[in-house]
N, C-alpha and C positions, 0 to 999 in steps of 0.2 A: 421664472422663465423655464420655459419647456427645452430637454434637449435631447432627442432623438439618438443616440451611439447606433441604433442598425444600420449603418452602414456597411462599407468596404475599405479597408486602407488600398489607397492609391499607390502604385509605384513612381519610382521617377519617371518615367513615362508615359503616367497617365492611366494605365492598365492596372487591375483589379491587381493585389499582389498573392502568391497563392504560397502555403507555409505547407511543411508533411506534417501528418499525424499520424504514426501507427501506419507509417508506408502507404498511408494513402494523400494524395492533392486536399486540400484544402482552402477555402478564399478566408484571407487574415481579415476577422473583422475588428473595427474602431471598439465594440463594447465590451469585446475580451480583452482586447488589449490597453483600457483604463480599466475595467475592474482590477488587472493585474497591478498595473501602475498603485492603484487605490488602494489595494491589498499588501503592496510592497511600500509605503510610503512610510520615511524616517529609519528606512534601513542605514540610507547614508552616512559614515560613520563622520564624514568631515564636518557636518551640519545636522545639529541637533533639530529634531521635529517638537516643537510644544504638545503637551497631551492633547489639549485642545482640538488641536489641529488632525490629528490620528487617531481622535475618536470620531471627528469630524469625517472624516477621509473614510473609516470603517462605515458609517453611517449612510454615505453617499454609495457607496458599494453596494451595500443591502437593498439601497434603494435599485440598486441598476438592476442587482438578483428579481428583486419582487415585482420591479413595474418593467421587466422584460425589456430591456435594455432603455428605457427611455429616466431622464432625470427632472425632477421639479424643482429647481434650484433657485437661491436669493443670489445677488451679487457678492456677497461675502463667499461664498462655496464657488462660484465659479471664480473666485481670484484664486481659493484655491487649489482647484482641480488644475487649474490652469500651470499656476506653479509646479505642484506635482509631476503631472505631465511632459514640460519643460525640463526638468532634472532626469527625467525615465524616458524619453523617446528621442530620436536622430530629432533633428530640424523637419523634413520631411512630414514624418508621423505626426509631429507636432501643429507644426502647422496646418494640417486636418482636422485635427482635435479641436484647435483653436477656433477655425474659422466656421466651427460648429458651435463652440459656447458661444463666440458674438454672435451671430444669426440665428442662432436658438432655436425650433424645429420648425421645416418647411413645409409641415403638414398642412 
């Protein structure tokens, strides 16, 4: 399954959300913020990450770097990007995330 991250994180409001960089505005997008996620995955110190799972995670990453934010993913990788994401994003964030890997891109 195809998954498109160019998006925009949403606010609670529905509005583009916009973060500073270097004192300038910025619109927060979905495929920095799971690279990072995917990047930071099994930092957790309460809950151990399988190697598997964080080579996995590195792998998916690379992917996002190479094919410019879009993912080619099995359903195995999307339980656990999903997971991942779930432990690293508010409710909000997440649930964008999400209702991107079940619908997979709308190209």
């Amino acid at each position: 399954m195809k998954v498109n991250l160019n998006k925009n994180l949403l606010d609670f409001r529905g509005k583009e959300a916009i973060e500073l960089v270097d004192g300038k505005e910025r619109k927060k997008s979905l495929r920095d913020m799971v690279s990072e996620a995917l990047y930071a995955a099994g930092v957790n110190q309460q809950k151990s990450m399988e190697m598997a799972k964080k080579l996995r995670a590195y792998k998916m990453l690379q992917q996002i770097i190479n094919n410019r934010g879009v993912l080619d993913i099995e359903t195995e990788d999307a339980t656990l990007l999903k997971e991942i994401c779930a432990e690293f994003f508010t409710a909000g964030a997440y649930g964008q995330i999400h209702e991107l890997i079940e619908g997979g891109s709308k190209e």
